[in-house]
N, CA, C and O atoms as CSV, one atom per row, in Angstrom:
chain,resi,resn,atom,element,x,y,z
A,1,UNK,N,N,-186.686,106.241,7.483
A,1,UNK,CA,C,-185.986,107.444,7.141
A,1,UNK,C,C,-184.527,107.209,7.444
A,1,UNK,O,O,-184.163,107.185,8.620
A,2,UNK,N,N,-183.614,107.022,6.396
A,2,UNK,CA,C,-182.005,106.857,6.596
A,2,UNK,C,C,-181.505,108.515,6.625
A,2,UNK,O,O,-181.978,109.427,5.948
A,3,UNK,N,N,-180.627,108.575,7.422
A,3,UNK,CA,C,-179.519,109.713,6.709
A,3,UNK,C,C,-180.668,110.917,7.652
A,3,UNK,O,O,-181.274,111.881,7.186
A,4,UNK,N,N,-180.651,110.413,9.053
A,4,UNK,CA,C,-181.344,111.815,9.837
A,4,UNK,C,C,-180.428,112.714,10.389
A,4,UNK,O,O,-179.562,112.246,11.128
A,5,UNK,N,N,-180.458,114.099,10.138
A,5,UNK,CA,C,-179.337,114.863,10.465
A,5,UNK,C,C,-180.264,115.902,11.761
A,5,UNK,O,O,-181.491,115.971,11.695
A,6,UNK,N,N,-179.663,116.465,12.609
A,6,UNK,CA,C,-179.731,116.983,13.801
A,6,UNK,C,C,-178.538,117.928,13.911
A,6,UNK,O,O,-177.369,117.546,13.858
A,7,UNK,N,N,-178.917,119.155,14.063
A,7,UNK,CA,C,-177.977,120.221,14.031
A,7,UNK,C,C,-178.328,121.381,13.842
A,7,UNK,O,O,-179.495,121.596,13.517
A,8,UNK,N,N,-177.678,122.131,13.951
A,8,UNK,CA,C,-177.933,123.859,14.012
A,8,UNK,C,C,-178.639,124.213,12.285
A,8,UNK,O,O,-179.294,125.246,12.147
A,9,UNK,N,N,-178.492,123.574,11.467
A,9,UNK,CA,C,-178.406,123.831,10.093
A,9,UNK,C,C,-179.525,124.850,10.368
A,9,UNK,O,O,-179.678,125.105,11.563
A,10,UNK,N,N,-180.321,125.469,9.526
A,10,UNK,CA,C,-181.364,126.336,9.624
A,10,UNK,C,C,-182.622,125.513,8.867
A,10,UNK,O,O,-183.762,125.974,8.800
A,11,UNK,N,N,-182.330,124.578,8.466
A,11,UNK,CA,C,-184.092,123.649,7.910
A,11,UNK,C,C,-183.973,122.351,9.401
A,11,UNK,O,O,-184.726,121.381,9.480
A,12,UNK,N,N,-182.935,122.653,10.365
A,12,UNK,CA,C,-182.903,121.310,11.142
A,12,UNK,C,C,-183.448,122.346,12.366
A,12,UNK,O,O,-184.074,121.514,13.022
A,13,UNK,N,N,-183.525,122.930,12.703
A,13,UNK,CA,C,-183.523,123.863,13.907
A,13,UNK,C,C,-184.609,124.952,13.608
A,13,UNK,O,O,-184.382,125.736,12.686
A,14,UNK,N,N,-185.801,125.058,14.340
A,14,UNK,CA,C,-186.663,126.153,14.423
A,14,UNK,C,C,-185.907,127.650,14.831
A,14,UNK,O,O,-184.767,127.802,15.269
A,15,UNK,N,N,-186.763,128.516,14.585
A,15,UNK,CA,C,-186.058,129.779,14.771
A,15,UNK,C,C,-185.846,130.379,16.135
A,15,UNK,O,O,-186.836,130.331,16.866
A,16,UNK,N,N,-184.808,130.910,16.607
A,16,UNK,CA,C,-184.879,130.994,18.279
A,16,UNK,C,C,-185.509,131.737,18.959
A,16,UNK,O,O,-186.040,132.629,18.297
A,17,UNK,N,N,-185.695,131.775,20.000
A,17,UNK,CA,C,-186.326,132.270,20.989
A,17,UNK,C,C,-186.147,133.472,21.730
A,17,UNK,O,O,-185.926,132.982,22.838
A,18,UNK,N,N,-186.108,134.288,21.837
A,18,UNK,CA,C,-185.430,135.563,22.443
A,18,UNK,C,C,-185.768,135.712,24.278
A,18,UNK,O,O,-186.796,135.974,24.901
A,19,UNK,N,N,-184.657,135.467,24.611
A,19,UNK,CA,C,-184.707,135.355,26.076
A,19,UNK,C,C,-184.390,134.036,26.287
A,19,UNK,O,O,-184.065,133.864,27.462
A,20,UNK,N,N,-184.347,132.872,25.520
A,20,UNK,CA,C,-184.373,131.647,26.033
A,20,UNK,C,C,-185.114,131.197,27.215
A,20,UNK,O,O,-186.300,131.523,27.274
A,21,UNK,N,N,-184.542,130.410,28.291
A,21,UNK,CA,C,-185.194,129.980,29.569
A,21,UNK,C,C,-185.610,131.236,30.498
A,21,UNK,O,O,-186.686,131.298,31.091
A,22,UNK,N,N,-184.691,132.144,30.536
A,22,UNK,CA,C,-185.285,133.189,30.915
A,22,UNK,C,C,-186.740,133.485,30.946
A,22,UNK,O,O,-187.286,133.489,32.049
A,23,UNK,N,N,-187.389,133.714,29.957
A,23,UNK,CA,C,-188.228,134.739,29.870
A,23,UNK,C,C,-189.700,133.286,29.541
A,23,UNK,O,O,-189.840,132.418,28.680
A,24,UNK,N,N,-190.425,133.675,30.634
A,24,UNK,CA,C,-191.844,132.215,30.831
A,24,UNK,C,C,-191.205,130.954,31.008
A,24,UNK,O,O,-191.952,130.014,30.734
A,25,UNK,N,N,-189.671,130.528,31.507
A,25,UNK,CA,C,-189.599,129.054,32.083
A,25,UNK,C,C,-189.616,128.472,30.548
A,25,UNK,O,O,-190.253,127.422,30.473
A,26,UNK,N,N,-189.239,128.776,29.717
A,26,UNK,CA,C,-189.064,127.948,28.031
A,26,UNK,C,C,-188.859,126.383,28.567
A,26,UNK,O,O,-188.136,126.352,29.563
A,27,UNK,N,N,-189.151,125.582,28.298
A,27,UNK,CA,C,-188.844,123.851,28.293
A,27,UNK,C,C,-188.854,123.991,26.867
A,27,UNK,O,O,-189.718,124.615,26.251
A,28,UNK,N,N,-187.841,123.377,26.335
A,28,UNK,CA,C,-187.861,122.625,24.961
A,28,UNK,C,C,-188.271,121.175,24.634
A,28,UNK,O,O,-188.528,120.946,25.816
A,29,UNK,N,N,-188.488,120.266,24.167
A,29,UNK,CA,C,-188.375,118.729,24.082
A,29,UNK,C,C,-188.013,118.675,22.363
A,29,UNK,O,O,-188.485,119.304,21.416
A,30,UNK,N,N,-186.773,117.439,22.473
A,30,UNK,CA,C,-187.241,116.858,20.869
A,30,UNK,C,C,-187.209,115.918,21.472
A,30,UNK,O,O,-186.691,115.622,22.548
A,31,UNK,N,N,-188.130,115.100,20.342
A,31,UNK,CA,C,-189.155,113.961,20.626
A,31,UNK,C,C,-188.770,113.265,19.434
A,31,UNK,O,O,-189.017,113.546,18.261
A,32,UNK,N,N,-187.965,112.075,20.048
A,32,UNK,CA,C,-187.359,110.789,18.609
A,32,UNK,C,C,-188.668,109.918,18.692
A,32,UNK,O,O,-189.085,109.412,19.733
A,33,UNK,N,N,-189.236,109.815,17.500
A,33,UNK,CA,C,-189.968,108.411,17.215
A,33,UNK,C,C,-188.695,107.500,16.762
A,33,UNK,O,O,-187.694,107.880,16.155
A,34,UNK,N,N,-189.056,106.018,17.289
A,34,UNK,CA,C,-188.031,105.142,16.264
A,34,UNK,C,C,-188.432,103.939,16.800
A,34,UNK,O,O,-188.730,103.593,17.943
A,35,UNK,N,N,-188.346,103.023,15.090
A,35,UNK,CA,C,-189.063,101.972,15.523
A,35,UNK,C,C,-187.551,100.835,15.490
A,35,UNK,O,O,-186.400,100.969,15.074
A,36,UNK,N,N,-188.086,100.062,15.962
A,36,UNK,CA,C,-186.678,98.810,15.533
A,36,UNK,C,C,-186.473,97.946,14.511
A,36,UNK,O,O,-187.466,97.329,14.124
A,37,UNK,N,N,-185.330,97.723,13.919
A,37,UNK,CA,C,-185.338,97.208,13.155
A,37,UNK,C,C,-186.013,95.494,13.046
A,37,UNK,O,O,-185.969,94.724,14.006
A,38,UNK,N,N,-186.539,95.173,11.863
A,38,UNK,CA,C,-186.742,93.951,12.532
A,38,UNK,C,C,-186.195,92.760,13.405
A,38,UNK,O,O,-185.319,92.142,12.800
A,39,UNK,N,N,-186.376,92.438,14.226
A,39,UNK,CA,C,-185.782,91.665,15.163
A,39,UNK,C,C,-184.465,91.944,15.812
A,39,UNK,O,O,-183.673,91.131,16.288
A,40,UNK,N,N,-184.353,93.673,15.719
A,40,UNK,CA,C,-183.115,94.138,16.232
A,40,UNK,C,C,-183.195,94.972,17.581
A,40,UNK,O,O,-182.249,95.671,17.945
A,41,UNK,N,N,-184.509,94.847,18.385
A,41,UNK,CA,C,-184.452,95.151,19.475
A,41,UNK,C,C,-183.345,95.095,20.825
A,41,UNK,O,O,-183.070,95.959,21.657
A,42,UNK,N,N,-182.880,93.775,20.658
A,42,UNK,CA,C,-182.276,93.508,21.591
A,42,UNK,C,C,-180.794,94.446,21.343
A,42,UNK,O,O,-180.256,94.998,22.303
A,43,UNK,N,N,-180.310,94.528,20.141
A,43,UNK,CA,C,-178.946,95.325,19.276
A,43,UNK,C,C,-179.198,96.997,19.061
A,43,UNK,O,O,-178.509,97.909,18.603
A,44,UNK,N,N,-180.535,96.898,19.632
A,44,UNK,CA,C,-180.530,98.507,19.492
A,44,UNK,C,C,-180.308,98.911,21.337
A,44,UNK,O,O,-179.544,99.786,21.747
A,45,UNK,N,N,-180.996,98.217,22.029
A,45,UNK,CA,C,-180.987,98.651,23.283
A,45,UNK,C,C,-179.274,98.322,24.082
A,45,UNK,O,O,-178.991,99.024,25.052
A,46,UNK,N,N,-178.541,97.566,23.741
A,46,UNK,CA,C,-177.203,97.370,23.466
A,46,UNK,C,C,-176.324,98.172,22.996
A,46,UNK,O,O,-175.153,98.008,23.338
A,47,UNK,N,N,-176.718,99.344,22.005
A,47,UNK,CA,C,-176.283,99.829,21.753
A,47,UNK,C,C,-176.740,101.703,21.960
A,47,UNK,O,O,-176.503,102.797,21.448
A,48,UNK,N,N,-177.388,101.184,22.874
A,48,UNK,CA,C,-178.087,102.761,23.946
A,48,UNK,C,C,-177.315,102.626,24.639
A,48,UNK,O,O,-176.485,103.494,24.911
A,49,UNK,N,N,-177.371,101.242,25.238
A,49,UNK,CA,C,-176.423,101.482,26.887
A,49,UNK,C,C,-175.153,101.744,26.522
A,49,UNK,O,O,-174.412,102.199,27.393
A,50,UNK,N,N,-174.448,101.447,24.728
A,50,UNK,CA,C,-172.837,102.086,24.724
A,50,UNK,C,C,-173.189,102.978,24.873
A,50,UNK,O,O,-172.561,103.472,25.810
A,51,UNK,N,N,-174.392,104.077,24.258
A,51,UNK,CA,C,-173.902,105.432,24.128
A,51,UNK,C,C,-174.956,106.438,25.268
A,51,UNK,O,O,-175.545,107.465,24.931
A,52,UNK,N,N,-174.972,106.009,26.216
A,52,UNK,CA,C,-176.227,106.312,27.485
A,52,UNK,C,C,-175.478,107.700,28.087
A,52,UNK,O,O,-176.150,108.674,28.427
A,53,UNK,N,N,-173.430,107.661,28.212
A,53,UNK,CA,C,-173.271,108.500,29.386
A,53,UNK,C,C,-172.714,109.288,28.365
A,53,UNK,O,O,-172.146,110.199,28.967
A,54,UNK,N,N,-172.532,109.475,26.963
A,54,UNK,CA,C,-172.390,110.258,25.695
A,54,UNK,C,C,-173.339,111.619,26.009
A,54,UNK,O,O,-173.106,112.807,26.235
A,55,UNK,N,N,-174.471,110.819,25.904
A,55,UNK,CA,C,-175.865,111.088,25.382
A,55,UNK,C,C,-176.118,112.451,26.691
A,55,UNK,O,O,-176.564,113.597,26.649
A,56,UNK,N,N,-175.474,111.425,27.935
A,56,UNK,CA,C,-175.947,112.695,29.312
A,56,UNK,C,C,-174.921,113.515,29.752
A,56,UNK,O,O,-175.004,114.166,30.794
A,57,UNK,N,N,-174.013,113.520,29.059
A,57,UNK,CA,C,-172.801,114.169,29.745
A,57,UNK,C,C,-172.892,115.961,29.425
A,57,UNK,O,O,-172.632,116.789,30.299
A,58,UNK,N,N,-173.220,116.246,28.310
A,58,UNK,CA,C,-173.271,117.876,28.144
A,58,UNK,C,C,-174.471,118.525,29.106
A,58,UNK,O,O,-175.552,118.094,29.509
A,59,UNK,N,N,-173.836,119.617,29.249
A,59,UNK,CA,C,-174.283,119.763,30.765
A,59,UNK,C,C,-176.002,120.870,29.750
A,59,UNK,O,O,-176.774,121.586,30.388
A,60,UNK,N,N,-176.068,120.717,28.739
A,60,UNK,CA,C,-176.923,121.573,28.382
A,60,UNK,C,C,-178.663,120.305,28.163
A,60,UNK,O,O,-179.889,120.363,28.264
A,61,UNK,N,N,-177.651,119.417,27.852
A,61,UNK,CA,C,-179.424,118.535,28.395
A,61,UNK,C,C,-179.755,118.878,29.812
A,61,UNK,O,O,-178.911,119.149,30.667
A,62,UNK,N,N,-181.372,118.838,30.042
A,62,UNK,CA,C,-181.605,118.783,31.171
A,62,UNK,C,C,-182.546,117.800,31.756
A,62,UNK,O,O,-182.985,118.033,32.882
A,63,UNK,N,N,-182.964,116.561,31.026
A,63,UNK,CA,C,-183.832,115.607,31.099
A,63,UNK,C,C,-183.527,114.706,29.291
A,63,UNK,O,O,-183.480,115.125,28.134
A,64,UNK,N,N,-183.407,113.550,29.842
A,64,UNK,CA,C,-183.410,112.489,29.134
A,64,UNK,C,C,-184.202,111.563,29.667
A,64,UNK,O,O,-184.057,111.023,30.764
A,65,UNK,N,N,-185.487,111.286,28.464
A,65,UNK,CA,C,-185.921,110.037,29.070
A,65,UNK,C,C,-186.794,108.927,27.908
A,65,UNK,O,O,-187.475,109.631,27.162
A,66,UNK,N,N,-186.877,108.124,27.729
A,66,UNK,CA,C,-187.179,106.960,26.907
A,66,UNK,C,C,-188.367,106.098,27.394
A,66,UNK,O,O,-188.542,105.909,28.597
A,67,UNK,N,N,-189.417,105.426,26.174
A,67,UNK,CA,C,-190.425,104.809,26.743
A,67,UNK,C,C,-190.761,103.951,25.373
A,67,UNK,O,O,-190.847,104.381,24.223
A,68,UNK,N,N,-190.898,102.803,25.786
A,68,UNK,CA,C,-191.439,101.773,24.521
A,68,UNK,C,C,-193.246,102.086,24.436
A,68,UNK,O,O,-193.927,102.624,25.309
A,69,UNK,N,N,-193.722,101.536,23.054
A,69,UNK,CA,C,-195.190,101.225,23.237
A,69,UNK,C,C,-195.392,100.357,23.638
A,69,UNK,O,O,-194.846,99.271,23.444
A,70,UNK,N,N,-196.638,100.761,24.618
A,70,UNK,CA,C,-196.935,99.410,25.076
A,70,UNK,C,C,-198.025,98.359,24.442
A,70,UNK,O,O,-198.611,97.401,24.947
A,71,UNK,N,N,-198.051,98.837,23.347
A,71,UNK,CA,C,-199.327,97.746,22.306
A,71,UNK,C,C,-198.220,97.777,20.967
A,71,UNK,O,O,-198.660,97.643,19.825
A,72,UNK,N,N,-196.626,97.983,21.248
A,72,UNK,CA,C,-195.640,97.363,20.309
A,72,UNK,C,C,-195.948,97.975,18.486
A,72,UNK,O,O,-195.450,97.656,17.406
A,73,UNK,N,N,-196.945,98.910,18.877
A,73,UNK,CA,C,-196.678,99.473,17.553
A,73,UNK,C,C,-196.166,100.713,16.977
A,73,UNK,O,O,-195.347,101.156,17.782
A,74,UNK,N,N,-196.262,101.483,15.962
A,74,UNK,CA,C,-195.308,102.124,15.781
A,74,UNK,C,C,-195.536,103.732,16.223
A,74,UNK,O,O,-196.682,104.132,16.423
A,75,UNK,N,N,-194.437,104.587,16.357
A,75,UNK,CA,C,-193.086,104.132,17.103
A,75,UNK,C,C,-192.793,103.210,18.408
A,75,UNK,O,O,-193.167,103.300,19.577
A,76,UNK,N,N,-191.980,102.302,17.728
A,76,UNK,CA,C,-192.112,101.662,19.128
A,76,UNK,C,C,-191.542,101.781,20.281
A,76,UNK,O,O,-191.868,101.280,21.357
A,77,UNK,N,N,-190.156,102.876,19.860
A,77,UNK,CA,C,-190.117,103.579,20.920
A,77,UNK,C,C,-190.167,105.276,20.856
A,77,UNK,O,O,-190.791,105.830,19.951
A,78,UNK,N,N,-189.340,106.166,22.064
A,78,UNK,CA,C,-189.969,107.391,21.973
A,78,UNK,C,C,-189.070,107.742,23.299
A,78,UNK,O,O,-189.256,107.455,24.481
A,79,UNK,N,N,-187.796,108.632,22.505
A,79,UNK,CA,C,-187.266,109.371,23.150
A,79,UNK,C,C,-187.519,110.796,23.289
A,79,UNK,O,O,-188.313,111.399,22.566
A,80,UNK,N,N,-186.707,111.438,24.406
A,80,UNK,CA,C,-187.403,113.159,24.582
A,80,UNK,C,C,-186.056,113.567,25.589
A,80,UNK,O,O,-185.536,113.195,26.641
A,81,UNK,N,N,-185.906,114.391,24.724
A,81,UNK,CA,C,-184.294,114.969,25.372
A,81,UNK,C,C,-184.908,116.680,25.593
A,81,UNK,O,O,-185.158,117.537,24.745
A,82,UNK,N,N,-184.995,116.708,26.858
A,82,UNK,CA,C,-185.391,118.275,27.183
A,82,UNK,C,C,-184.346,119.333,27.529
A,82,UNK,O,O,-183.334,118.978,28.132
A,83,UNK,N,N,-184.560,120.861,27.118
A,83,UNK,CA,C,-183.570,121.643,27.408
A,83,UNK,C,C,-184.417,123.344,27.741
A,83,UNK,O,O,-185.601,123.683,27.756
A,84,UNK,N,N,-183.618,123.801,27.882
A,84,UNK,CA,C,-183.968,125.365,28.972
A,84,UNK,C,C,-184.557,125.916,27.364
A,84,UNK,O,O,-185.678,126.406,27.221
A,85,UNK,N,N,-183.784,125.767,26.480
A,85,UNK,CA,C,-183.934,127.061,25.462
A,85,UNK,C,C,-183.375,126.087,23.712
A,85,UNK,O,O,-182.652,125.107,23.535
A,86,UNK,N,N,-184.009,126.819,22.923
A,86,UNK,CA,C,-183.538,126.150,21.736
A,86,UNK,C,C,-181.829,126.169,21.311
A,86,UNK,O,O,-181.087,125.324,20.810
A,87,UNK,N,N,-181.633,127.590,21.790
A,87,UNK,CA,C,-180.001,127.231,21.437
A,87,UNK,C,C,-178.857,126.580,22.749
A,87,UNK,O,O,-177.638,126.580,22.920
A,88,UNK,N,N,-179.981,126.100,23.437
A,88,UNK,CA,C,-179.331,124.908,24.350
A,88,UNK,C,C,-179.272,123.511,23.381
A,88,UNK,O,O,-178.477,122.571,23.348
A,89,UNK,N,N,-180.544,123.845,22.582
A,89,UNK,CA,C,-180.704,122.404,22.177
A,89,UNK,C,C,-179.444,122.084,21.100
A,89,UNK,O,O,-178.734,121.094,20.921
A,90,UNK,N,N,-179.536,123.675,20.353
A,90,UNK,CA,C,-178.711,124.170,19.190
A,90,UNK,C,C,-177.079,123.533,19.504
A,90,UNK,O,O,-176.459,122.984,18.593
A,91,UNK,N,N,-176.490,123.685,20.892
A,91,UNK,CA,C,-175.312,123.312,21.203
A,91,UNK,C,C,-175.235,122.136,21.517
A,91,UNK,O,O,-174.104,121.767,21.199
A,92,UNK,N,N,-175.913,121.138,22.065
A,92,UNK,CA,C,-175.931,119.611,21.949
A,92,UNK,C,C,-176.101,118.836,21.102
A,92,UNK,O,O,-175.534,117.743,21.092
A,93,UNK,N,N,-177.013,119.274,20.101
A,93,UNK,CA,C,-177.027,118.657,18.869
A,93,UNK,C,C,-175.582,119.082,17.721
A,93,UNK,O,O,-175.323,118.579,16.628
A,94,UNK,N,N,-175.126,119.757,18.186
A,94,UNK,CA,C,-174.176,120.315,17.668
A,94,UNK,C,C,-172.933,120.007,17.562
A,94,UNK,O,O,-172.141,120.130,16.627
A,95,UNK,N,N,-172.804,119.476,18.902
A,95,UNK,CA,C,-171.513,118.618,19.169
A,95,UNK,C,C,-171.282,117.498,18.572
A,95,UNK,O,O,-172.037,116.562,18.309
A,96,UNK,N,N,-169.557,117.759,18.267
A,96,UNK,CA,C,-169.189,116.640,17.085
A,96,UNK,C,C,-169.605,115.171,17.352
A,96,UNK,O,O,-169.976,114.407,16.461
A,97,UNK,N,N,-169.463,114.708,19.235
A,97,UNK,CA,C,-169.962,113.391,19.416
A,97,UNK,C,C,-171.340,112.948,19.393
A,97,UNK,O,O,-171.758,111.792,19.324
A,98,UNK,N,N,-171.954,113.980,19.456
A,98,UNK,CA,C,-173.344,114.044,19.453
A,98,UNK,C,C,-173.726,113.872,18.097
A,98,UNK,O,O,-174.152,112.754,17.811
A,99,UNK,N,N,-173.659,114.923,16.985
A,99,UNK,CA,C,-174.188,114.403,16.006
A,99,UNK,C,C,-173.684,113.403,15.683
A,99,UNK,O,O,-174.569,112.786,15.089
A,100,UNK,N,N,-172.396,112.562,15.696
A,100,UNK,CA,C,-171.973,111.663,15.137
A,100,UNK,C,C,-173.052,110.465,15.096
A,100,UNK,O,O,-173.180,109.500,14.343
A,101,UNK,N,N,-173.853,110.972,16.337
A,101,UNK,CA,C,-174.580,109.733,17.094
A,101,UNK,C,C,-176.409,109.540,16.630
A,101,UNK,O,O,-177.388,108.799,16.705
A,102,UNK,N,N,-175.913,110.794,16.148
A,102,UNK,CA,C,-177.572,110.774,15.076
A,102,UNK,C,C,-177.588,110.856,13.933
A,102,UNK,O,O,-178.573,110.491,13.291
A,103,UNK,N,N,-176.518,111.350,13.372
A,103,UNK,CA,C,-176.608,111.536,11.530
A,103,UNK,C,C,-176.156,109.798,11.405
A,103,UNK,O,O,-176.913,109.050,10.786
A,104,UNK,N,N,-174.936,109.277,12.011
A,104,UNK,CA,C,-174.471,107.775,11.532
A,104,UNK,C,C,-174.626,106.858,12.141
A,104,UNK,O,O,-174.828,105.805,11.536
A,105,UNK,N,N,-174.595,106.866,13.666
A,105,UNK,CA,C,-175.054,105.726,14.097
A,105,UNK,C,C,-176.876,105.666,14.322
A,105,UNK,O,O,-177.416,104.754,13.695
A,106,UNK,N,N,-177.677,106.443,15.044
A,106,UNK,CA,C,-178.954,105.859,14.522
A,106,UNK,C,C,-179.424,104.821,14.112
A,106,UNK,O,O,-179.831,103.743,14.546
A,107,UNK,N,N,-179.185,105.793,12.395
A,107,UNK,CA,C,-179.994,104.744,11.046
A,107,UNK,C,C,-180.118,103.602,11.174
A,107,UNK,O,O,-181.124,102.900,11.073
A,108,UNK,N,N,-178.266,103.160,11.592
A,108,UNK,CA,C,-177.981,101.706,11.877
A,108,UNK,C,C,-179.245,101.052,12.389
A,108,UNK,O,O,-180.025,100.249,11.877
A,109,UNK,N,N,-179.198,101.615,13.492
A,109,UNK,CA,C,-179.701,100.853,14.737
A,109,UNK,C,C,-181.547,101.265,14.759
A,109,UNK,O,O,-182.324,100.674,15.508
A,110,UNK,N,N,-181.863,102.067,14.055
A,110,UNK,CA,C,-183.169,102.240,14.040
A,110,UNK,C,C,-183.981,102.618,12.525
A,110,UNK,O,O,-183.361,103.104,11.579
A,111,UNK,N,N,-185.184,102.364,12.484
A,111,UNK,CA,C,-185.839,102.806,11.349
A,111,UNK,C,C,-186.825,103.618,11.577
A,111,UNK,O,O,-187.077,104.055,12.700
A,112,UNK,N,N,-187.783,104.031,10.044
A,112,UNK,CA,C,-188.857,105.136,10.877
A,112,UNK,C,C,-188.634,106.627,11.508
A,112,UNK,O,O,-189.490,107.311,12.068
A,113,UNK,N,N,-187.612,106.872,11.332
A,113,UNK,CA,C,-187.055,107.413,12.884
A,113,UNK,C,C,-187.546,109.056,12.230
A,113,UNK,O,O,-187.544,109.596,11.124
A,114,UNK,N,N,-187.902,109.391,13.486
A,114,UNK,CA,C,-188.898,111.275,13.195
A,114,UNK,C,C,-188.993,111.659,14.582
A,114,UNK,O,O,-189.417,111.130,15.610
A,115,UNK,N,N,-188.299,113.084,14.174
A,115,UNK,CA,C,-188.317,113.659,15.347
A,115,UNK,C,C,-189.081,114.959,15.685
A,115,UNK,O,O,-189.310,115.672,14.708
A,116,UNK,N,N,-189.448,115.333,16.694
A,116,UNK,CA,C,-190.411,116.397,16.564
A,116,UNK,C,C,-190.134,117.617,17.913
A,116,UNK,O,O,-189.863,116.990,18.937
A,117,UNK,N,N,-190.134,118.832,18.107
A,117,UNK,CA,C,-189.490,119.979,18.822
A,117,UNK,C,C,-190.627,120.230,19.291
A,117,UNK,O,O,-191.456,120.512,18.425
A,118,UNK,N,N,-191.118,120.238,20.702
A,118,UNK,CA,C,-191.910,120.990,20.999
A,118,UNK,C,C,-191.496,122.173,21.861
A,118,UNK,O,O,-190.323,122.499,22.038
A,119,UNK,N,N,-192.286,122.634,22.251
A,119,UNK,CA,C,-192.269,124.206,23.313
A,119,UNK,C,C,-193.219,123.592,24.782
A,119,UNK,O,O,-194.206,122.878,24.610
A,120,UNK,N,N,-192.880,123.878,25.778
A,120,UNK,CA,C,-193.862,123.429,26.913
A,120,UNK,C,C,-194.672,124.613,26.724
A,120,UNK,O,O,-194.198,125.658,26.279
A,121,UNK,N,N,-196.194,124.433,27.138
A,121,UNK,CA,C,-197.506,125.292,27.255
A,121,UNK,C,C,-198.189,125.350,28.083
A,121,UNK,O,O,-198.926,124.364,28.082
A,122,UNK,N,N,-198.469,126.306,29.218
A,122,UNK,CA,C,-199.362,125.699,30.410
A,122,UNK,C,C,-201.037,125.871,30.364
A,122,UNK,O,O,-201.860,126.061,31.259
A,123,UNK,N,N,-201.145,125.732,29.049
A,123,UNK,CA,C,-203.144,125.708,28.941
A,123,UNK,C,C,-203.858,124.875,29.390
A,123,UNK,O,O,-205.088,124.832,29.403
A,124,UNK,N,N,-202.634,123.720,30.032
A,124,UNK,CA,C,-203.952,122.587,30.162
A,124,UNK,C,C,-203.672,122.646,31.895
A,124,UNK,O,O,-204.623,122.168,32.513
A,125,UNK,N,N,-202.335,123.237,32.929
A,125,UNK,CA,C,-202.647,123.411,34.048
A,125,UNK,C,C,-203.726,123.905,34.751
A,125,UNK,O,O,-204.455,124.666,34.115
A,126,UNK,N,N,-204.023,123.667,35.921
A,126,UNK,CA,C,-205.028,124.588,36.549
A,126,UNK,C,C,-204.607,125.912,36.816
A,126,UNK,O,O,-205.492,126.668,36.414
A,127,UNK,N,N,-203.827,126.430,37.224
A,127,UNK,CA,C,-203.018,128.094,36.781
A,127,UNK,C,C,-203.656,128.986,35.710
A,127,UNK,O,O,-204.113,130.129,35.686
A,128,UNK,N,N,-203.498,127.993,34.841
A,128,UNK,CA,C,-203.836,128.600,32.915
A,128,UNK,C,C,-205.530,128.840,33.042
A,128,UNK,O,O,-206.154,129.775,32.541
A,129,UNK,N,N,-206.184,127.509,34.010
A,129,UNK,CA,C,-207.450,127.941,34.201
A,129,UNK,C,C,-208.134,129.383,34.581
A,129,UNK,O,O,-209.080,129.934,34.018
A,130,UNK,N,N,-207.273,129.881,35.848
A,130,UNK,CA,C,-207.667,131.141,36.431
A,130,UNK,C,C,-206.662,132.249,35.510
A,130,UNK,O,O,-206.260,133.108,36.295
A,131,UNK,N,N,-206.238,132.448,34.377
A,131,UNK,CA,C,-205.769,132.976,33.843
A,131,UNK,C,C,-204.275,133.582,34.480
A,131,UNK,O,O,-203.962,134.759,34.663
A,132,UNK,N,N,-203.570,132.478,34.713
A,132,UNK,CA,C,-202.138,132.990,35.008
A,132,UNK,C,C,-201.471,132.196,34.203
A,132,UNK,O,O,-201.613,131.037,34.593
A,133,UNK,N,N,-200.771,132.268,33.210
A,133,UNK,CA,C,-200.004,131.537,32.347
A,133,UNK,C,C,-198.793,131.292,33.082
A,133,UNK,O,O,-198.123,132.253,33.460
A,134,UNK,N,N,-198.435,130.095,33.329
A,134,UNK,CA,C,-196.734,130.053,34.057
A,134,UNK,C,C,-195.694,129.475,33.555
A,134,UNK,O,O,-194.551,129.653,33.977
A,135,UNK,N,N,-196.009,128.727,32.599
A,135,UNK,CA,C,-195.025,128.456,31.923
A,135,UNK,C,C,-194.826,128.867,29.720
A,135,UNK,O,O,-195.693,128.987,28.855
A,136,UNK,N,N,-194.021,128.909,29.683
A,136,UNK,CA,C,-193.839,129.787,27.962
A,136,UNK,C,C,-194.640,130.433,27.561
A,136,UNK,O,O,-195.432,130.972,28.333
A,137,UNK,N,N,-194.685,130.534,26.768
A,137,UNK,CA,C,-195.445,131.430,25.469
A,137,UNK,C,C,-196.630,131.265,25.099
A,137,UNK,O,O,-196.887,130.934,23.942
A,138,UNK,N,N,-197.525,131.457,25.978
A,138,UNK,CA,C,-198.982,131.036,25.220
A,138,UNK,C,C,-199.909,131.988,24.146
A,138,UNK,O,O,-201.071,131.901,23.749
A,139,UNK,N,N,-198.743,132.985,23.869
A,139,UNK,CA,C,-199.441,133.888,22.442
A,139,UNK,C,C,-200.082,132.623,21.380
A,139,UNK,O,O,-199.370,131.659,21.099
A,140,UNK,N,N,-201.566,132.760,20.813
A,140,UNK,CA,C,-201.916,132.301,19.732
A,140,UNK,C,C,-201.154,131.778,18.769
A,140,UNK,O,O,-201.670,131.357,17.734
């Protein structure tokens, strides 16, 4: 997938949340699949560490973290940039250095590449067992 855009647009961004972090502890995650180019592993991870203190500096991320497969197939890797609320996410992706860093540089450096928004859910805690929901939205 060339030409991945990240941003407030309204087909790039789910619809928001009312209350944000406030209201059930909201966690957001987007979740980069991306595989490497062929034999460009070493030029992609080279080119994380240019853009590593980019990536952490807005104070609206609140977890960055990265993990290869470990049976090397695809995605082979798998980033997850977490935030309080969607229009936290809305303002980091938003920023001019920021998108610069996903609509154009990316592609370069990765292929495959799909990203996915989740919501944190606490159905699978033991909490959720005895019927106390503690974290987001567990309406149906």
């Amino acid at each position: 997938m060339s030409g991945v855009q990240v941003g407030t647009d309204d087909d790039r961004m789910p619809p928001s949340v009312p209350g944000g972090a406030r209201e059930g502890c909201l966690v957001i995650k987007y979740v980069y699949e991306i595989d490497y180019s062929l034999g460009g592993k070493r030029k992609y991870l080279e080119w994380v560490r240019s853009i590593a203190d980019t990536l952490q500096a807005p104070g609206e991320l609140k977890g960055l973290a990265s993990y290869d497969n470990v049976f090397s197939a695809t995605p082979q890797r798998v980033v997850e940039f977490t935030f309080e609320s969607l229009e936290e996410a809305g303002r980091y992706f938003g920023r001019k250095e920021i998108s610069r860093i996903f609509q154009s540089e990316l592609p370069v450096h990765g292929t495959n590449i799909g990203v996915k928004v989740l919501a944190l859910r606490s159905d699978y805690s033991k909490d959720a067992a005895g019927g106390q929901a503690t974290v987001g939205d567990d309406r149906p």
